[in-house]
C-alpha positions as MATLAB code, in Angstrom:
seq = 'XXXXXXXXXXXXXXXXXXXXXXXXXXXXXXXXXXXXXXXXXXXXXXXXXXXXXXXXXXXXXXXXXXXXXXXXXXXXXXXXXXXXXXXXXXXXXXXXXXXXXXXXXXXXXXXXXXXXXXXXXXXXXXXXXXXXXXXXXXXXXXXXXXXXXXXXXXXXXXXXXXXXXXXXXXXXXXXXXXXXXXXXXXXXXXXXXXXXXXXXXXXXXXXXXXXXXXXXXXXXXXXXXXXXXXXXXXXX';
ca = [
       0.000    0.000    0.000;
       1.059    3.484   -0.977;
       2.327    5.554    2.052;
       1.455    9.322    2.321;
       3.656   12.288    3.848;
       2.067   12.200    7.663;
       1.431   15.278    9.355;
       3.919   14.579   11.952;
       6.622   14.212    9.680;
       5.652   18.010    8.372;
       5.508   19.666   11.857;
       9.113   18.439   12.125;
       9.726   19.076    8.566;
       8.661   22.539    8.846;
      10.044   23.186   12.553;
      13.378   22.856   11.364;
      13.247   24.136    8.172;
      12.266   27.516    9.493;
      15.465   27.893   11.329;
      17.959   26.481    9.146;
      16.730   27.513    5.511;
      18.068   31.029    3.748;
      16.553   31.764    0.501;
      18.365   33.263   -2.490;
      19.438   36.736   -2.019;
      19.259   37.112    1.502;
      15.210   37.463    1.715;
      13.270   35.675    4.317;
      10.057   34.353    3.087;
       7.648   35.363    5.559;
       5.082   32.025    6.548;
       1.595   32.635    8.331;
       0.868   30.783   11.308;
      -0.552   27.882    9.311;
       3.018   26.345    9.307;
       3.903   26.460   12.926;
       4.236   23.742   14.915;
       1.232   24.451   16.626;
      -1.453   25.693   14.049;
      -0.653   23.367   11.233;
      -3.978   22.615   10.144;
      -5.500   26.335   10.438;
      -5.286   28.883    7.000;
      -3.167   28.560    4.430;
       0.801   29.346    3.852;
       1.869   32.917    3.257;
       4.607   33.539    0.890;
       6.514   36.813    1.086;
       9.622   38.557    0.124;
      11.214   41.085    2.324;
      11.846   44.652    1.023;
      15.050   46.118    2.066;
      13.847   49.819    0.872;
      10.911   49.184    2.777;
      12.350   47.135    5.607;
       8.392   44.918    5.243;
       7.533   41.834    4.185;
       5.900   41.965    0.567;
       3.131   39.670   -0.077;
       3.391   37.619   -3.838;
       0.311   39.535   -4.241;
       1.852   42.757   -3.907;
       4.926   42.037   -6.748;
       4.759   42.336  -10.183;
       4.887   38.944  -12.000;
       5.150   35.762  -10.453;
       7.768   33.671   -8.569;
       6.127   30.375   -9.952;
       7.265   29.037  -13.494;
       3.277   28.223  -13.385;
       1.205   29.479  -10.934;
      -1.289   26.318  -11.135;
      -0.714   22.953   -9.179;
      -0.327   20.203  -11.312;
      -0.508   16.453  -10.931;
       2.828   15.009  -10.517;
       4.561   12.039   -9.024;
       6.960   12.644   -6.231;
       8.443    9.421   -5.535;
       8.179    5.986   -6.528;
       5.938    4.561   -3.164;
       3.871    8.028   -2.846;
       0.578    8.783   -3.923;
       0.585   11.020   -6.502;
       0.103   15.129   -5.180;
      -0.752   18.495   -7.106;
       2.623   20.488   -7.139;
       4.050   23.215   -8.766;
       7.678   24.817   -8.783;
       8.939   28.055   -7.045;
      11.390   29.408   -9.489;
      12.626   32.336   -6.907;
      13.053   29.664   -4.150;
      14.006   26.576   -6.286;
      11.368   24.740   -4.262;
       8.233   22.000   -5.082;
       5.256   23.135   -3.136;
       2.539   20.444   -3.073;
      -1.025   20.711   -2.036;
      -2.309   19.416    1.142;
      -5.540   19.861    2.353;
      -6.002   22.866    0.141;
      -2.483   24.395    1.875;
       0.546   24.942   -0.060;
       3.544   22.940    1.249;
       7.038   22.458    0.790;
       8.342   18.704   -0.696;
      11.549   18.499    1.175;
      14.679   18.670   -0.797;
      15.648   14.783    0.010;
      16.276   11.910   -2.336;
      13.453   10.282   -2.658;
      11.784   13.162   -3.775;
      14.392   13.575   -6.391;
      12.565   13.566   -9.203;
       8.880   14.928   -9.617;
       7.036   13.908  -13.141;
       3.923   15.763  -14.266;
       1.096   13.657  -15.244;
      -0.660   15.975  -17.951;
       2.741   17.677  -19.632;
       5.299   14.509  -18.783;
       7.631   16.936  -18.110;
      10.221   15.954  -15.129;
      11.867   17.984  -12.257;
      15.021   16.680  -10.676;
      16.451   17.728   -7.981;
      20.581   17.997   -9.245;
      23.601   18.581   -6.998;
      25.939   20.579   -9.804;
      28.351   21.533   -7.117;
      27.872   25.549   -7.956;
      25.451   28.453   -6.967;
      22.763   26.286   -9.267;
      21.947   23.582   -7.642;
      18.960   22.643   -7.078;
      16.057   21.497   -9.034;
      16.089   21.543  -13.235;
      13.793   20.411  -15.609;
      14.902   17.165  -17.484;
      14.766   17.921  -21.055;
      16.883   14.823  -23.029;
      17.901   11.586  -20.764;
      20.165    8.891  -21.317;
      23.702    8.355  -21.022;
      24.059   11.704  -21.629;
      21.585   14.179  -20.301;
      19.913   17.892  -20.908;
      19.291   19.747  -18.107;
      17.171   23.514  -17.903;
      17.221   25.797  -14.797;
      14.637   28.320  -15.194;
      15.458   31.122  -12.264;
      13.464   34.162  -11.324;
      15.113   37.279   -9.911;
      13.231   39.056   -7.127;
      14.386   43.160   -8.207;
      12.941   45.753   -5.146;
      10.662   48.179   -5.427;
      12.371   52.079   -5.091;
      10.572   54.822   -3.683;
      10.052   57.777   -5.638;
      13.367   60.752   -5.232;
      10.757   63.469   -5.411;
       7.470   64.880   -6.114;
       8.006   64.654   -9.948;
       8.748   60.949  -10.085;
       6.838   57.778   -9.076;
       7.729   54.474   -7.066;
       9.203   51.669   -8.925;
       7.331   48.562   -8.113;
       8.393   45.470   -6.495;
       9.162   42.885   -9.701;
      10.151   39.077  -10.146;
      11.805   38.871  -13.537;
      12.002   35.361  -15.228;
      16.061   35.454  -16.156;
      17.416   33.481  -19.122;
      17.844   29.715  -18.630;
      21.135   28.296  -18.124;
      21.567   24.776  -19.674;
      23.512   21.789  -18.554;
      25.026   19.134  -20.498;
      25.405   16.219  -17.964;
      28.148   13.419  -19.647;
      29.935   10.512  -17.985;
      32.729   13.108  -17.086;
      30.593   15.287  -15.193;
      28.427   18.992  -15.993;
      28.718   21.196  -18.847;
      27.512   24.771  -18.405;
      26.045   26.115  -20.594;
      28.101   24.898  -23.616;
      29.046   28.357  -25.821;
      31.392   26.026  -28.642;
      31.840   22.696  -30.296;
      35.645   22.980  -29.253;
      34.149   23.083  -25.526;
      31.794   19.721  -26.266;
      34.647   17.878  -27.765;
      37.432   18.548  -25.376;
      34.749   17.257  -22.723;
      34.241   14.328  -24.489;
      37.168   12.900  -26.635;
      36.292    9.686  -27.116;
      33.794   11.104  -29.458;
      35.886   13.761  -30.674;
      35.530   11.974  -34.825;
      32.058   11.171  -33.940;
      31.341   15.027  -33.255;
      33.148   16.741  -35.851;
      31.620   14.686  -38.531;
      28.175   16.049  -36.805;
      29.062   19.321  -36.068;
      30.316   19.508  -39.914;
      26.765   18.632  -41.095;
      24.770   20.432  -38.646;
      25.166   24.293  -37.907;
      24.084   24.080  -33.847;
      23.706   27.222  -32.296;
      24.533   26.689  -28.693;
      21.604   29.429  -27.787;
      19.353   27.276  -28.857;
      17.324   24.682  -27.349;
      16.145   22.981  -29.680;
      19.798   22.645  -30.813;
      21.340   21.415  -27.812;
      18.152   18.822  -27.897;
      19.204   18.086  -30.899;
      23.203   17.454  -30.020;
      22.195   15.374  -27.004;
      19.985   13.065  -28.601;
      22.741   12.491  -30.909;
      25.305   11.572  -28.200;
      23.006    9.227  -27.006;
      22.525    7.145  -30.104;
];
């Protein structure tokens, strides 16, 4: 029989993940009291950044765009003995918050949780250590032997108070940044690959293998659909 995340095992989830976690940036998401150890099951979680201009706590709400890279929950599978749960992925936090009991919770960044799959888009999350400021969870675009890897990051950029009478407050903004791409091969991560000199000299034992394909296709290493496209090759 399929097991499901207890409530126990969030209170103690959430107790200690209060005081140890820092997100990006150095803001402090600000949580209602629906996460405390004592009120778990009362309201729902409130996410917030905190305004260093302002010195408060800024609602989602209150900030242009959207920390989520979709706002909806989605079906997904967490793990291979859980049930499956509604989740969706905070960009700005590189967390999976998951649905429980119409509160939005966060999937602790463990192992078994590793690697979320979405039912209706059968796109993947996995949760990579890349051993740099990155890691974290990326979407799983190309598996196999070798595999293609997308972070999608959002940038949380403060809202500035007007100088004077004659200008107006800049709003509080969360601005989707360009996706970084990595190239995971037997001999470990490449970043965001910029050359085929770069892709060869990572992997030599291809090296005739890839200049005859490099020769007959013009990849632009800006591309997605062209790094697809190179990856699915190294895998055949």
């Amino acid at each position: 029989m399929k097991r499901f995340i207890t409530s126990a095992f969030l209170i103690i989830f959430y107790s200690i993940n209060a005081q140890s976690y820092t997100p990006p940036n150095g803001y402090q998401p600000s949580y209602s009291s629906a996460l405390s150890v004592n009120s778990l099951g009362g309201g729902h979680a409130v996410f917030g950044v905190k305004s260093e201009n302002s010195n408060k706590v800024l609602k989602y709400d209150e900030i242009i765009g959207s920390p989520y890279f979709d706002k909806q929950f989605h079906l997904a599978s967490v793990a291979t003995d859980y049930e499956k749960a509604s989740v969706r992925y905070n960009s700005y936090l590189d967390e999976i918050e998951f649905e429980r009991d119409g509160k939005p919770l966060v999937l602790p960044k463990e192992e078994k949780f590793s690697r979320i799959k979405f039912s209706s888009s059968n796109s993947t999350i996995v949760l990579l250590e890349t051993k740099d400021d990155l890691a974290g969870y990326f979407f799983e675009l190309i598996s196999g032997s070798t595999t293609l890897y997308k972070k999608n990051k959002i940038k949380f950029i403060d809202a500035v108070p007007a100088m004077n009478s004659y200008a107006n407050d800049r709003p509080a903004v969360f601005k989707a940044l360009e996706p970084v791409y990595y190239i995971k091969t037997e001999n470990g991560f490449i970043k965001n690959p910029k050359n085929k000199k770069e892709i060869i000299d990572q992997i030599p034992e291809k090296k005739e293998a890839l200049s005859a394909f490099f020769k007959e296709n013009k990849i632009k290493f800006d591309k997605e659909d062209d790094l697809k496209k190179l990856v699915t090759f190294l895998n055949q």
